[in-house]
Structure formats: structure tokens, C-alpha cells
N, C-alpha and C positions, 0 to 999 in steps of 0.2 A: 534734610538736616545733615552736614557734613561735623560738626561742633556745637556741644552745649556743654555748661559748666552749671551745676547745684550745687548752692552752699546749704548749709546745714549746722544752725548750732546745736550744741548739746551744753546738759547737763557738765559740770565738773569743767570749767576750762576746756572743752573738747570744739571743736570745729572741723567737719566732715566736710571735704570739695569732693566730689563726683565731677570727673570728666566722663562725656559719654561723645561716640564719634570718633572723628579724626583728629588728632595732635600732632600736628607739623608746622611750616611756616604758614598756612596761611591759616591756621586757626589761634598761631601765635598769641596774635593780642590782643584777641577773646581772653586767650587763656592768661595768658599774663595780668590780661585787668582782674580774673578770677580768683589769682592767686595771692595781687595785692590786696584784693577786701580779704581773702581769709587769711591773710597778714595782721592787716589794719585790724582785726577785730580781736589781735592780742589773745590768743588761745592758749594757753599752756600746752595741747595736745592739736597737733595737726593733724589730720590723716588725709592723704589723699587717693579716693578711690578711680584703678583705674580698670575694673573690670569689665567697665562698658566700652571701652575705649578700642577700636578694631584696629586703629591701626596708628604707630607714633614712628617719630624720626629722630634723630638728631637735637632737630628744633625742641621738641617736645621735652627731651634727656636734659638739655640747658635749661630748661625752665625747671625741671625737679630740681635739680641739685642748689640751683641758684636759691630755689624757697626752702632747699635745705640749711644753707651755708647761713641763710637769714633767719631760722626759727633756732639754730644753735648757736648765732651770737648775740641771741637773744636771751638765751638760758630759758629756751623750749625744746619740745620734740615735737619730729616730724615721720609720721610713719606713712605709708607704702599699701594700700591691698592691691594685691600683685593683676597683673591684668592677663589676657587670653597668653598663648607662648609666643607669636608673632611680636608681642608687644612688651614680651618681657627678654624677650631676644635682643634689645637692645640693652637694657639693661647687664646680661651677662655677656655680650660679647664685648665690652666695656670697661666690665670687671667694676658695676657699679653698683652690682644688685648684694657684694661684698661690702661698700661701704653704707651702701643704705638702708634703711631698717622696715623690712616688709611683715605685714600682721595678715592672721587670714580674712579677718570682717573686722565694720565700722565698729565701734565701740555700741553699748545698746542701749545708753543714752542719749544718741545723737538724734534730734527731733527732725521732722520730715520741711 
């Protein structure tokens, strides 16, 4: 298993994605289709979990910000559980972990 994504609804407008694996290009558009259903299903509260995530790129960084830019011109939010340091290492050398908004856990509505 190099990539997997879990969606997760919740109570309250909430929708929990779990990435777990690797996020790079080639787990791309896995990931990408992941993030358009927890898109499409219209959440007020995004979060996405990346604590299982060993290892992300570039690729992986575009794809955050891109379901960011799309859940605030939506008038939602999108939050962040921060992932291992390897993989938040992209985040601050970026200077993205600044504009993006990281919580420490899922919300404890979000159903399995």
C-alpha cells in the first residue's frame, strides 16, 4: 500500500479525509479524486488528516492549498492535523504551514 484516502462524515457539516501513505505524484490522482468527493459533499468544515501520511512532495502541497483556495471561495473552512515532521517539513519550508490553518485532532463528531 503506497496510498489510501478515508473519507469520513461527521456530525455538524464536518468531513474528515485521512490521507494515509505516500502523497506525491503518483498517488496524485487518488488523491485528487479524494479530495474532490470531500469537496462535492459540501462540508462547512473540512479537515484534512495527514498524520499517517509518511511521506509528501510538492505534488501533495498543491493539492492542499488548491482544496484550500476551493473550500474559502466557498465560504468554508479547511483545517490541517499536522502530519509526522518529515511531512510538515514541507509545509514550513514553504512558509505554508503560516497560511494554513492546522488543529491537533479530527473533530469528535466525525463518524468512522
Amino acid at each position: 500500500m503506497n496510498f489510501e484516502a478515508v473519507l469520513r462524515r461527521g456530525a455538524n457539516e464536518t468531513a474528515v479525509l485521512v490521507f494515509i501513505g505516500v502523497l506525491d505524484l503518483a498517488s496524485a490522482p487518488d488523491a485528487e479524486a479524494a479530495l474532490s468527493e470531500a469537496v462535492d459533499l459540501h462540508p462547512r468544515h473540512l479537515v484534512i488528516d495527514l498524520s499517517e501520511v509518511s511521506f509528501m512532495d510538492s505534488t501533495g502541497l498543491r493539492l492542499i492549498v488548491a482544496a484550500d483556495a476551493e473550500t474559502r471561495k466557498n465560504g468554508r473552512t479547511l483545517d490541517l492535523i499536522r502530519g509526522p515532521d518529515r511531512v510538515h517539513r514541507v509545509f514550513r519550508m514553504t512558509l505554508m504551514d503560516q497560511r494554513l490553518s492546522f488543529i491537533e485532532s479530527a473533530p469528535d463528531d466525525a463518524d468512522p
